[in-house]
N, C-alpha and C positions, 0 to 999 in steps of 0.2 A: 640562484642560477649561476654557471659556473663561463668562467671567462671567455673571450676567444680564443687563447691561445689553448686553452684547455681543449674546446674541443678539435683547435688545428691539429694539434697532437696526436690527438688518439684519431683521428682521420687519416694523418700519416699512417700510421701501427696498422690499421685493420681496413684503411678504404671502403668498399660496399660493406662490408661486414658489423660497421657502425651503423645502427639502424634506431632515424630519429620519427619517423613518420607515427602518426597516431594509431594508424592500426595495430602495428606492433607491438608500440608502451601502451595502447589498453589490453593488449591479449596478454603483459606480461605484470601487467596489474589489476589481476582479477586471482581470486584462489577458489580452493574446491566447496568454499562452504562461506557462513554467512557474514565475512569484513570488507567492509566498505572498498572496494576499486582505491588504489591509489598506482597509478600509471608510472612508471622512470622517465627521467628525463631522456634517456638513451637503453639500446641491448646493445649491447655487444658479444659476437660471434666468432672467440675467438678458434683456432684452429691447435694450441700447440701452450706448450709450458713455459715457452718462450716469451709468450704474445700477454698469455694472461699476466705474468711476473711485469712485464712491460707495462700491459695496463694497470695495472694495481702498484707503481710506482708512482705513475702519472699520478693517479688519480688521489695517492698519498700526497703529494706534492702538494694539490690544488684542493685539499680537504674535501675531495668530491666522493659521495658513499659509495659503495661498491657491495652487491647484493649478489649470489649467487642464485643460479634456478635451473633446476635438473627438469623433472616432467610436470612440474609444475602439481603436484597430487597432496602435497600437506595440507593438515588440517587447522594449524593453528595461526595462518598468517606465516609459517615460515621466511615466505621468498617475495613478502610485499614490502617495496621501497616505500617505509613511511618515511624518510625523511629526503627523498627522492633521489636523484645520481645518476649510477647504472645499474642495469641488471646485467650479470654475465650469463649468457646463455651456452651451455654446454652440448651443445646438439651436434656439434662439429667433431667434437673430441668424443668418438665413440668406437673405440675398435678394442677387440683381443691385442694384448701386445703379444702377450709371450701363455702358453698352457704349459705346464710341468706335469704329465700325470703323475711320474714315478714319486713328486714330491705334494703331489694332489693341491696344488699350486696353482693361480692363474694371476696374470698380471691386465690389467684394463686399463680405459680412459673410463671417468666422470658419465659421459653422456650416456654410457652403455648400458641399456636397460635390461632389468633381471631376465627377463624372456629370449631376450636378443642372446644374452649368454650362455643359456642353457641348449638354445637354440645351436647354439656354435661346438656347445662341448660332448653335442649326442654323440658322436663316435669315437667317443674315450671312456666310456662307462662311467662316467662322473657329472656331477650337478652340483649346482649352488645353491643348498634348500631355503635362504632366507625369503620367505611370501607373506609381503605387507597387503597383498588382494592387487594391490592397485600395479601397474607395469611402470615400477616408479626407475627414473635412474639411480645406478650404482654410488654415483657420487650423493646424492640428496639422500641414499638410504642411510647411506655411512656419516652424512652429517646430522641424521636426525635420529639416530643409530635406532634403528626401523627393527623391528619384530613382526610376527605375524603368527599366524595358522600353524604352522612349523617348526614354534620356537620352544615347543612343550620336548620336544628329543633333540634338534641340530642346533640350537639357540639362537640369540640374537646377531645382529653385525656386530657386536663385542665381544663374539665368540669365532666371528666368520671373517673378519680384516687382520691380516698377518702383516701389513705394512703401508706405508700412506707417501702417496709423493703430495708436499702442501706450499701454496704460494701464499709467505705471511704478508702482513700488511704494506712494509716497506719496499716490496718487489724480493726478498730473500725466497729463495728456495729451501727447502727442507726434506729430509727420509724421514721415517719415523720406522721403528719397527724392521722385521729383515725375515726371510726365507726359513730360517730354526723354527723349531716345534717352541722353544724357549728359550728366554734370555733372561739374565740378572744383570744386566746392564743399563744402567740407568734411570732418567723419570721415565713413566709407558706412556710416550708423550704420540702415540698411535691415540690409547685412550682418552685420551684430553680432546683429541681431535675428534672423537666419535662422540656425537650426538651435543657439537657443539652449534651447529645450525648457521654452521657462515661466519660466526661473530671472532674465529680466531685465524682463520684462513681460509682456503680457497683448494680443496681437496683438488686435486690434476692427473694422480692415478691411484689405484688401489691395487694390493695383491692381496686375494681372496682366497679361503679354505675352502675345498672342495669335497666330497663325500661319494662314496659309488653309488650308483642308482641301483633300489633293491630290487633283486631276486623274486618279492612278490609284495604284491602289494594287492589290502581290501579296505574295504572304507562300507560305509553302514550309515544306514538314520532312524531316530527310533526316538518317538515319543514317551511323555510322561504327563501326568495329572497335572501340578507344579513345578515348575521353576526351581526354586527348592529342593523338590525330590530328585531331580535331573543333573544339578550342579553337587548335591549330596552323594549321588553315583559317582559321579568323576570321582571327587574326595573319596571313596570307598577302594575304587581304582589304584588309585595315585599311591597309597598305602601297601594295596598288592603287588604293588611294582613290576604293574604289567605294564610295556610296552606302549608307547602310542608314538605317533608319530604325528597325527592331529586332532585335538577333542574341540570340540567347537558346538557353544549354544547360542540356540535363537527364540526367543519366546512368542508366544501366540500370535501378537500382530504380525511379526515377520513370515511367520507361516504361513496367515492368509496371503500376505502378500507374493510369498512364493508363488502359490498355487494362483491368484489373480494375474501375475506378468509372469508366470512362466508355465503354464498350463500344467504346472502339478497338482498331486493328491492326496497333499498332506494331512495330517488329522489337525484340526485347529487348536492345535495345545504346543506347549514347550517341546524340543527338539534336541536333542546330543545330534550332532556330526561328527563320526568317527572314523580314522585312518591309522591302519596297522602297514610298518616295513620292515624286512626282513627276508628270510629263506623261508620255502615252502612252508616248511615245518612248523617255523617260529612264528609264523603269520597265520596258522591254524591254530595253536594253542594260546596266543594270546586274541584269536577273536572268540574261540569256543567260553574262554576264564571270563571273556567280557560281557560275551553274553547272556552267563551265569546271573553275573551282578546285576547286570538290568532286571533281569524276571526277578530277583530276588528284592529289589527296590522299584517294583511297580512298572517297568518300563514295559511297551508295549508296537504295536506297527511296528516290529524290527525288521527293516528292510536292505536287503545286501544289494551294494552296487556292487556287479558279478564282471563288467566287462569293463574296459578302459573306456569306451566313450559314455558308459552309466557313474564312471567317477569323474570323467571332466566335467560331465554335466549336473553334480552334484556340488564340487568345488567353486563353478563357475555360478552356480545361484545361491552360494554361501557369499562369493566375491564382491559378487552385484546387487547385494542388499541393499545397498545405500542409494544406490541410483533407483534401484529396482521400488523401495521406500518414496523417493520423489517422485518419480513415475505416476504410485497411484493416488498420490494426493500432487494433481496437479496445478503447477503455480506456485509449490512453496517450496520454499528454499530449505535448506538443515543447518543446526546447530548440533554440533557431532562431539561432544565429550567424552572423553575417558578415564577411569580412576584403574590401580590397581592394589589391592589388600592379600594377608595372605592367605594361602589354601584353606587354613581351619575358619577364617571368616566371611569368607565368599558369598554362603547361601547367606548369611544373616545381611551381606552388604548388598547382594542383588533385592534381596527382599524389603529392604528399608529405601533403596533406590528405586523400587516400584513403584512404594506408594508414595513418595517423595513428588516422583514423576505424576501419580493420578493423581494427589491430593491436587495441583498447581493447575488442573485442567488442559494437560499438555499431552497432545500424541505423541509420545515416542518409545518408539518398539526399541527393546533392549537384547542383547546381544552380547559374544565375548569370548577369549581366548580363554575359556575356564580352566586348560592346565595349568598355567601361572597364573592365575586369578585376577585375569585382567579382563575388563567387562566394560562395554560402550553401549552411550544412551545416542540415538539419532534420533533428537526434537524436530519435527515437522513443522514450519512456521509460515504465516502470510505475511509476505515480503512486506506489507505496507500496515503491516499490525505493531509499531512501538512498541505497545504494553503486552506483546506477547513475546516479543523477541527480548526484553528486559526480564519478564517472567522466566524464560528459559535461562538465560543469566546466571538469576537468580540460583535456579536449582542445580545448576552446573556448579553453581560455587558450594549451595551447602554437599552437593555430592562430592567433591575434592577434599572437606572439611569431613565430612566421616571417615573418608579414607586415609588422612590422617589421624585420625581419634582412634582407628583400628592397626593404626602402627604398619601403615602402607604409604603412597605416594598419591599427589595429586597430577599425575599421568605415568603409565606405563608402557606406553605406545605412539600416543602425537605427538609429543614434546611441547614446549614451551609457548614456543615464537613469540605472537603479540596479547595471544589470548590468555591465558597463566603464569605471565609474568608477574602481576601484582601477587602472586600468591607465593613466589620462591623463596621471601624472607617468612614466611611462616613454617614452611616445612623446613630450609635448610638454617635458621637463625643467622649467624655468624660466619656458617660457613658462604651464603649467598656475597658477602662483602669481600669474602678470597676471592671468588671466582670474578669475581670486578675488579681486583687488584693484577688477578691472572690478564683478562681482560685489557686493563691498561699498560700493563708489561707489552705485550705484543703489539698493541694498538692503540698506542700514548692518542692518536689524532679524533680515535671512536670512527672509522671509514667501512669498516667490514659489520655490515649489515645493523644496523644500531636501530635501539630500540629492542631487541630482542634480550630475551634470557637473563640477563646481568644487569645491575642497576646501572645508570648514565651516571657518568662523569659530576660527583656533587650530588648525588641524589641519597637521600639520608636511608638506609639500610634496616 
């Protein structure tokens, strides 16, 4: 518990904005999926670049931890104060600074969520294609360097952050990164910053890449026998070097569940979701070549979303799987893993992660960003079942353990946090103990979100 004068302090800095009450530190210590509540001792709310460098001075000072928390939507324990402090809630710090179209450029705060900015930039013919599903904040994408649905043509935030304003541990401010298409200047200490999860600073603004919104756009859904044959398409695809702009599967259980919460008519088998962007032209011949290959690999129910609200509402119950999945088994909470391997191993690694998944006696419908071969299991579990929430565990680790053995990663999408940490000396060796050296360079005190990512101070590697 941290002194008085400590919290005199930051009560001067933020006044109401300091917020110690119970209802708050339990809403900002709960996550999207199944780790134990661990509540902050304080949020803090702050408003400016100013205020947070201020607080994270202080609370340097007074070795008090200091947790960031955008919309609160990660999956691995991100933005939970295990060793308790503050959480910084970025909610205040949410505006456009500055749009550049001519440089297809935008500059934000942290708080601004991807909706809200797309929202802002329709009348400049441009968008920000990074879509992790969830309406997660800009800041929290960029520290957990977020992919999604979209990441098969526009890429990830490590594709889409052209510059970073960062509050390090000491209270110092930082740029990283600048407005050029490219630099040879320096470490890419942008990149360091993306998909660090809190643990090296305190992200306060971002300038983002922007892209024109296309000229036409079609999207499709189309069953298959297996899983295998469906994910073996893509791969057929991927090699034609046709176009996509999003390929996305969902296997049999998800499908029922489609059609049970969202009163669709799906065939109760595996599924492609497909999304073509471009000009009239280019958006007809890469759907006509696509759906060649289907008929040609079994595919079948090929159905074209024809109008804009027959595509939001196809994107929008690919989106809400997860919830849409808790929904019909109600009472039970999820354990939400993901692995990613590459393209030529995909069907072999979904298919060994099927029966992984039924051998164990476990619901969970499988799912995945199959153009990068990145694919999520969402275990269904009774909150009060131990030996089923251990079982799941279980298979979440030997599934991270094949995807290394196929010369992939043990996540390609959720990141670390608290849940895959044990596993970072196995996949990175040697290099996990730099990135703890890095770690300790910026944050000799361990105050920026500890416990996550990197081994602790003394911890044997």
């Amino acid at each position: 518990m941290a002194e008085a004068s400590f919290w005199q302090e930051l009560e001067t800095l933020l006044g109401a904005r300091l917020v110690r009450t119970k209802a708050d530190c339990d809403l900002h210590g709960r996550s999207e999926t199944w780790f134990t509540p661990t509540p902050p001792e304080a949020v803090a709310y702050p408003q400016s670049t100013e205020e947070v460098a201020a607080l994270t001075k202080i609370c340097n000072a007074h070795r008090v931890p200091v947790v960031g928390w955008g919309a609160g939507t990660s999956l691995e324990g991100h933005a939970l104060a295990v060793q308790g402090g503050i959480v910084v809630d970025f909610r205040h710090m949410n505006k456009v600074l500055e749009t550049h179209p001519e440089d297809r450029l935008v500059r934000v705060q942290p708080g601004l969520t991807r909706q809200e900015l797309n929202t802002d930039l329709r009348a400049t013919g441009l968008f920000f294609p990074v879509d992790p599903g969830a309406n997660a904040s800009l800041g929290g994408m960029a520290a957990t360097r977020a992919s999604g649905t979209t990441t098969v043509r526009y890429g990830s935030m490590r594709d889409n952050v052209a510059a970073l304003e960062v509050v390090l541990a000491d209270g110092r401010v930082i740029r990283t990164g600048s407005g050029a298409a490219k630099s040879a200047s320096g470490y890419d200490l942008t990149a360091l910053m993306l998909g660090s999860e809190g643990t090296l600073g305190l992200i306060t603004e971002l300038t983002l890449r922007l892209h024109a919104q296309p000229e036409a756009i079609s999207s499709a859904v189309c069953a298959f026998d297996t899983l295998e044959a469906a994910v073996e398409t893509v791969q057929m695809v991927m090699q034609m070097g046709i176009p996509m702009a999003r390929i996305e599967f969902v296997d049999e259980e998800i499908a029922c569940v489609f059609n049970k919460m969202n009163g669709s008519s799906l065939p109760e088998k595996p599924h492609l979701m497909i999304e073509f962007h471009g000009s009239d032209a280019s958006v007809a011949e890469a759907s006509a070549r696509f759906g060649e290959v289907v008929t040609d690999m079994g595919g079948a129910d090929f159905q074209w979303a024809t109008t804009t609200e027959d595509r939001n509402r196809l994107w929008k119950m690919r989106h809400g799987a997860y919830s849409a999945c808790l929904a019909a088994r109600p009472g039970c909470m999820g354990l939400v893993t993901d692995v990613c391997v590459p393209m030529s191993r995909l069907a072999e690694a979904v298919a060994k992660g099927r029966a992984m998944l039924d051998a164990a006696g476990l619901t969970a419908p499988i799912l995945g960003h199959v153009g990068d071969g990145n694919f999520h299991a969402i275990v269904l579990l009774d909150r009060d079942n131990a030996a089923e929430l251990q079982k799941a565990k279980d298979v979440a680790h030997d599934l991270a353990h094949m995807a290394l053995d196929m010369g992939g990663t043990i996540t390609g999408e959720h990141g670390i946090g608290m849940g895959k940490r044990y596993m970072m000396s196995e996949e990175h060796g040697a290099a996990w103990s730099v990135m703890g050296a890095i770690k300790m360079a910026l944050d000799p005190h361990n105050i920026l979100n500890p416990g996550k990512i990197v081994p602790a101070p003394g911890e044997a590697c």
